[in-house]
C-alpha positions in Angstrom: -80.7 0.2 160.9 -80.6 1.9 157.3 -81.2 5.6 157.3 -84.3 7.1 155.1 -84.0 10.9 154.2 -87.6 12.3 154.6 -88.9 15.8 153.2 -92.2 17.3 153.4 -91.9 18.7 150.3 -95.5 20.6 150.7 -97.6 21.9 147.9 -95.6 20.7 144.4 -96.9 20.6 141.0 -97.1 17.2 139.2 -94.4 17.7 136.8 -91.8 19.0 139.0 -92.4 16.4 141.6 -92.2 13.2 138.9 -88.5 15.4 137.8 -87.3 15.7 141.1 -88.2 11.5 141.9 -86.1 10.8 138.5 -83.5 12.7 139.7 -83.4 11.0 143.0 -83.9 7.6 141.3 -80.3 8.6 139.9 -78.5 9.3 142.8 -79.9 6.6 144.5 -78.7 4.3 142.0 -75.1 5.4 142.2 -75.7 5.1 145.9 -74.5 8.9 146.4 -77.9 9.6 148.2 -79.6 6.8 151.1 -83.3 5.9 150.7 -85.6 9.3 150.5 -89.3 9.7 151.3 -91.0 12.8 150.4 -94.5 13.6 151.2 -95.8 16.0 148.9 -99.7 17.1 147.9 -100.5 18.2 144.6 -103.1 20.7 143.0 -105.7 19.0 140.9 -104.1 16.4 138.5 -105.5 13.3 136.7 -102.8 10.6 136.1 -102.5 7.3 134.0 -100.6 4.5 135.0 -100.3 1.5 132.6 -103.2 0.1 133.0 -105.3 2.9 132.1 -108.4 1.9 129.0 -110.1 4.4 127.4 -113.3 3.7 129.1 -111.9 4.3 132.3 -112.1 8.3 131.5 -116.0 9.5 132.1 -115.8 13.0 131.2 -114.5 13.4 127.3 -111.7 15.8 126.9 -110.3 15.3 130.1 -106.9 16.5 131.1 -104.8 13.1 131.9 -100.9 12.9 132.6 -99.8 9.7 131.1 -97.1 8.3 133.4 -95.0 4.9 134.1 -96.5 3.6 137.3 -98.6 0.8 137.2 -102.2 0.8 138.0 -105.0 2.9 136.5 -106.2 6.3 136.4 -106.7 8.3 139.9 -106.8 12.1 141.0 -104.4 13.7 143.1 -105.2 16.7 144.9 -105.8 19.1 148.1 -106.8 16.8 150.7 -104.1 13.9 150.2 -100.9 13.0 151.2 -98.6 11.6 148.2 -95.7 9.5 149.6 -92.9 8.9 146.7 -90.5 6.6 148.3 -86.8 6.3 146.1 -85.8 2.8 147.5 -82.9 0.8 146.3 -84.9 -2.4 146.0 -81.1 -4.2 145.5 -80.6 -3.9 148.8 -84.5 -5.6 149.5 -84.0 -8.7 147.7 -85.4 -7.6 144.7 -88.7 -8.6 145.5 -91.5 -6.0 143.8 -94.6 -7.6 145.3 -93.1 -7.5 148.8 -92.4 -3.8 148.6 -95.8 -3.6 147.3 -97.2 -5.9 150.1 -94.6 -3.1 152.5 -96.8 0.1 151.0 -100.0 -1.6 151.7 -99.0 -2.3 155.7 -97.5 1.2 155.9 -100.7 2.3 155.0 -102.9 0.0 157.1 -100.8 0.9 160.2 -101.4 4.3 159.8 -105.2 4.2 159.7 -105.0 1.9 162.8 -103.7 4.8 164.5 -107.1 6.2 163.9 -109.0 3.0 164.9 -109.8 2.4 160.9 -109.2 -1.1 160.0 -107.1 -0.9 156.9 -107.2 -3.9 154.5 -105.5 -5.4 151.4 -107.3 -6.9 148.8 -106.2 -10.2 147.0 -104.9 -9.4 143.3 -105.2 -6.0 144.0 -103.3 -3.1 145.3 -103.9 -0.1 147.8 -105.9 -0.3 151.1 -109.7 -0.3 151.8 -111.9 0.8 155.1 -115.1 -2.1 154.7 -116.1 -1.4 150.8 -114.6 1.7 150.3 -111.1 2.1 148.6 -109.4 5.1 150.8 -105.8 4.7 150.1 -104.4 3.7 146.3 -100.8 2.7 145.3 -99.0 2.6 141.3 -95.3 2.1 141.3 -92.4 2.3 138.8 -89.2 0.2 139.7 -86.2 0.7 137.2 -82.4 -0.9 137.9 -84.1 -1.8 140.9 -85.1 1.7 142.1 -88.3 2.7 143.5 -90.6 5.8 142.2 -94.2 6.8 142.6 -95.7 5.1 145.7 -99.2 5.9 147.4 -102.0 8.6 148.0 -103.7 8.4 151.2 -107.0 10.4 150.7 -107.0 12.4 154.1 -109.7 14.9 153.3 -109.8 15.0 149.3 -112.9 16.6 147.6 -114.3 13.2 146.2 -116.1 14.6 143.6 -113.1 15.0 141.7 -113.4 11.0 141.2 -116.6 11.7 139.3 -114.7 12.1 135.8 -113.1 8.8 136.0 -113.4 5.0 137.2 -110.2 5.6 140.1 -108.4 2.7 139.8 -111.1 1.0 137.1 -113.9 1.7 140.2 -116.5 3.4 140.7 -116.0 6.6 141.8 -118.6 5.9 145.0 -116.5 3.1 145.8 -113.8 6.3 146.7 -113.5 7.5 150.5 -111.3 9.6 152.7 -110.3 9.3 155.9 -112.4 12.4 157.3 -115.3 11.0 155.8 -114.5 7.5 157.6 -114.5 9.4 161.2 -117.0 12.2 161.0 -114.5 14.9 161.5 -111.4 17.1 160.4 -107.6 15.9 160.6 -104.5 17.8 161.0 -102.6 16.4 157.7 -99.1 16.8 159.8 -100.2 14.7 162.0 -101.3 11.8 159.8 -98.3 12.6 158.0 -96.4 12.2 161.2 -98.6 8.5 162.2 -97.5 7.9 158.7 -94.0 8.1 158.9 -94.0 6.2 161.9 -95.2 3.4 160.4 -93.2 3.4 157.2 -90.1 3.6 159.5 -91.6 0.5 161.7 -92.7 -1.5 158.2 -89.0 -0.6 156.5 -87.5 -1.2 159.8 -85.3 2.6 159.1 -84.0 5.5 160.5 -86.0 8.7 159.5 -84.2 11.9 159.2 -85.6 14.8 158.0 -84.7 17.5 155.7 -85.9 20.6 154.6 -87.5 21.2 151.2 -84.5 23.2 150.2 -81.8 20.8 151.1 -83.4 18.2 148.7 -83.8 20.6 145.9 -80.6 21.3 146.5 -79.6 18.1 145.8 -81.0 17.7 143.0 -80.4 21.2 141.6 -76.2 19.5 141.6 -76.9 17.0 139.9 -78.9 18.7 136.8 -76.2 21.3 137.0 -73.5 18.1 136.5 -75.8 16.6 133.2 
């Protein structure tokens, strides 16, 4: 069974977190690091992916960060858990749409675990509850190496979504988790149901590290360039 490094990275800014995945990316290329996972949640942040159009922004003048995954524009913040997995996709058969097709069941397992049934939608990507879109996924795969991934909206303040169409949706078509079962969640513990199921999905060996360790790693390698 391969071996995933996993790191609850924690509270990280945008920026810094789409650094440190590049960096990874790197490593993992030259095969000096296995598979890593982190799990991060951001501040407030409105990203673009690719497929972002201009009337996909409701609220002029808005702050976006124009970045390489595919998809549309969403918000990360408080309330979610970001997964970035850096996976050598060589060693997966090179096949983007099943790693994409992988995300979605990851994610669908993990709201099982909660009794939600989780769907995929043909032609689209990310994971719905009924009508309501409560899990999105934009990735970037370059020499065959994974970055980005998902956001699984746990507790998120929806009204974020207001300023933009998430995804090229409405922003009532949104929903969290909490919202889906009427109560509060412990994020570690989703986090926990979560890595369960990308280690059952992946069919790997989790092993985590601390924040520092990974930074750390990366911290040699920019110190090498």
């Amino acid at each position: 069974m391969n071996e995933t490094r996993v790191c609850r990275v924690g509270r990280i800014d945008f920026a810094r977190a789409w650094a440190w995945q590049e960096s990874l990316r790197q490593l993992r290329r030259a095969e000096q690091i296995p598979d890593t996972l982190m799990l991060v949640e951001h501040p407030p942040t409105y990203t673009g992916g690719r497929a972002t159009l201009p009337e996909h922004l409701l609220t002029q003048g808005l702050d976006v960060v124009e970045i390489d995954r595919g998809g549309s524009v969403t918000f990360h913040g408080p309330g979610q858990i970001v997964a970035y997995p850096i996976v050598d996709l060589r060693q997966r058969g090179r096949d983007v749409h099943q790693y994409l097709r992988d995300l979605e069941a990851v994610l669908i397992r993990t709201l099982g675990a909660y009794g939600l049934e989780g769907e995929a939608r043909g032609g689209l990507t990310g994971t719905w509850v009924g009508s309501s879109k409560v899990a999105s996924i934009g990735v970037n795969v370059r020499h065959w190496i994974t970055t980005h991934g998902l956001a699984l909206n746990v507790a998120t303040d929806l009204s974020h979504f207001a300023a933009i169409k998430p995804c090229g949706l409405g922003s009532e078509e949104i929903t969290t988790m909490a919202a889906l079962l009427g109560r509060e969640l412990d994020r570690r513990e989703v986090e926990s149901e979560l890595l369960r199921a990308y280690a059952d999905v992946f069919a790997c060996e989790l092993v985590e590290i601390e924040r520092s360790a990974l930074a750390a790693c990366i911290g040699c390698l920019e110190r090498k360039s």
